[in-house]
N, C-alpha and C positions, 0 to 999 in steps of 0.2 A: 739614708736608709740605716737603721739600728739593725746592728750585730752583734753578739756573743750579751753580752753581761747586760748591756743597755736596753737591748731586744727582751730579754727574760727580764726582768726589771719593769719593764714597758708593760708585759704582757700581764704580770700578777695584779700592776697597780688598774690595770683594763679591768680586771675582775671582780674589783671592792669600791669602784667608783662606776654611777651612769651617771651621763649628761642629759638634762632633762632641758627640754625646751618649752616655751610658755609664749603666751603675749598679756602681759602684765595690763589688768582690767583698767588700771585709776592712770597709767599712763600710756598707755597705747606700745611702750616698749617692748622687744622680745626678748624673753632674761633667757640667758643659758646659763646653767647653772651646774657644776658638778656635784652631786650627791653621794655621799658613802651608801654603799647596799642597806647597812643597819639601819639609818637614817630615812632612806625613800618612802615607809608605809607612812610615817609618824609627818612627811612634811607632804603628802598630799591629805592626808587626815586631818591636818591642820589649816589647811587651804581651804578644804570642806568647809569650819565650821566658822572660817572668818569669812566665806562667803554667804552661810547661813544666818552668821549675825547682820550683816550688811542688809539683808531681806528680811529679817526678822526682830522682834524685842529680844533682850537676853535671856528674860523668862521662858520665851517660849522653845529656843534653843536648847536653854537647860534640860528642861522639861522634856524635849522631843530625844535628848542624849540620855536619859534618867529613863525614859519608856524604852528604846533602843538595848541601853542595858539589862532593863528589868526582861524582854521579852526573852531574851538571849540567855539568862539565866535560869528562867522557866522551862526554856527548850532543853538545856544543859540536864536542870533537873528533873524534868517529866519525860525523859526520854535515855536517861540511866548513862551516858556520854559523857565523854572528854569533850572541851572546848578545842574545834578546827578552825583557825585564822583562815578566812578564805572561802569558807563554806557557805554555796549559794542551796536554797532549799529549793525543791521543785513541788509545783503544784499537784496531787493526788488525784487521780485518772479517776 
């Protein structure tokens, strides 16, 4: 059991790292993997788009991240707004 320094020490680095668990596609392995907070969006964003290449040409890839972007920018600017990381839109009743 951690006490005094070690405990506090323990608990900040608990804060700035999650353990992400997976079962890795090309080899049936389960990675555990520890990831920094900053790090987490940018290495599942990136799992995204190398499973989209996997199922797709690169062009079309491109192309579908290049519309993604453009859409999101239009939203951005036809609707007079700051860019929200995270923001799901809802459908109008």
């Amino acid at each position: 059991m951690l006490t005094g320094e070690a405990y506090a020490s323990w608990c900040r680095y608990r804060k700035k790292v999650f353990q992400v668990h997976h079962v890795d596609e090309e080899t049936g392995e389960i990675v555990n993997k520890p990831i920094k907070r900053a790090e987490f969006l940018a290495y599942f964003a990136n799992r995204a788009i190398e499973q989209m290449k996997k199922r797709r040409p690169l062009n079309v890839v491109i192309v579908a991240l290049a519309d993604k972007m453009a859409r999101t920018i239009w939203a951005i600017l036809a609707h007079g707004c700051s860019y929200r990381s995270g923001y799901v839109s809802a459908r109008p009743v």
